[in-house]
N, C-alpha and C positions, 0 to 999 in steps of 0.2 A: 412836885407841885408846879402850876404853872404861872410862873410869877410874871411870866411875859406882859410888860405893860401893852395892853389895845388903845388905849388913848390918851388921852392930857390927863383925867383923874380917874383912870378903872384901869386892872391887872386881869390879866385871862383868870386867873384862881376864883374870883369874886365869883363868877358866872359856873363853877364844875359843881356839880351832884353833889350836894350834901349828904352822900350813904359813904362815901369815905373814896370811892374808887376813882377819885380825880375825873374823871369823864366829865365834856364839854361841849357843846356844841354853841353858837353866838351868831346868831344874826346879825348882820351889820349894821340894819333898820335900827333893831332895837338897843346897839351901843351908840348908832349917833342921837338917839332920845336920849339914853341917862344924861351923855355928853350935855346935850344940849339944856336938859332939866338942870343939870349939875350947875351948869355956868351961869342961867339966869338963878338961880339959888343963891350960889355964890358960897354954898356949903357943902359938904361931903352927904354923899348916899350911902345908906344902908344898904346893898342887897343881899337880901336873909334867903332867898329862894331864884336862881336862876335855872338853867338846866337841870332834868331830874331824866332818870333811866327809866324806864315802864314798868318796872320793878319798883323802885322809889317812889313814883308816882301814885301807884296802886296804894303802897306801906302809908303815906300821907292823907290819902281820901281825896285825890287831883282827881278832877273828871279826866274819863279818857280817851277826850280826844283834846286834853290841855295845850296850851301853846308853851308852856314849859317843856314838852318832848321832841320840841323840834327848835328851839334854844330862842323862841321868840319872845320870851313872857320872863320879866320879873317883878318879886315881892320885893317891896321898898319902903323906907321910911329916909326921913330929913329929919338932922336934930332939928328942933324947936318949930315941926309945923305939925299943926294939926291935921289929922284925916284929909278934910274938906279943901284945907290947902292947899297939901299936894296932889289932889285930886283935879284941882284946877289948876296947879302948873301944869302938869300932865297932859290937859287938856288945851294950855295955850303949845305947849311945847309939840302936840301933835300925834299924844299917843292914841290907838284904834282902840282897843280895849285897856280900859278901865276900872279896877274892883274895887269897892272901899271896905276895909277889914275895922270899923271901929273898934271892937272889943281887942282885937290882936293889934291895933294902934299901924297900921301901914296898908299901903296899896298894891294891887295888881295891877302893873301894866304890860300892854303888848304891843306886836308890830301885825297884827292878824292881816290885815288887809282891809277890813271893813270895822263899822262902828260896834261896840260894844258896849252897854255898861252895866253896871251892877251891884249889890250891898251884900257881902257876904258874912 
């Protein structure tokens, strides 16, 4: 597994393919966002979804040309905020894309390059 810590509060692991096969890939953009959302938080991130293989991606119903397949894109959640909340830290913190997942209780963010946004 790849326990290698990447920053002050994320481990390489957080970010490998949830289909079992440790594969990983991390943007840099998008570890100094969490970093950065984490610390104005001031609480731990959930991420439930970072890198996925095109295989994986496919198996979840990820569009495909997702920014999860090129390790820029994760699902997140914050104990005790709502949707809305982290959706506008997100936003002060500077992420390009932005998903709000109400019913699944957490967000997509990215490092795309350009603005995104969206209610999935």
């Amino acid at each position: 597994m790849n326990r290698i810590k990447v920053s002050k509060n994320f481990s390489l692991h957080e970010f490998e393919c949830r289909d079992g096969s440790h594969l990983v890939m991390l943007d840099e953009k998008l570890l100094e966002l969490l970093q950065k959302m984490r610390d104005a938080a001031g609480q731990p991130i959930m991420v439930y979804s970072g890198y996925r293989t095109p295989a994986y991606n496919k198996q979840v119903g990820g569009a495909p040309t997702s920014q999860h397949l090129c390790g820029k894109a994760a699902d997140i959640s914050i104990v005790n905020m709502a949707v809305d909340q982290m959706a506008e830290l997100a936003e002060r913190c500077g992420a390009d894309g932005i998903g709000k997942y109400y019913k699944q209780g957490f967000i997509h963010v990215d490092t795309r390059g350009h603005k995104a946004r969206w209610i999935g």
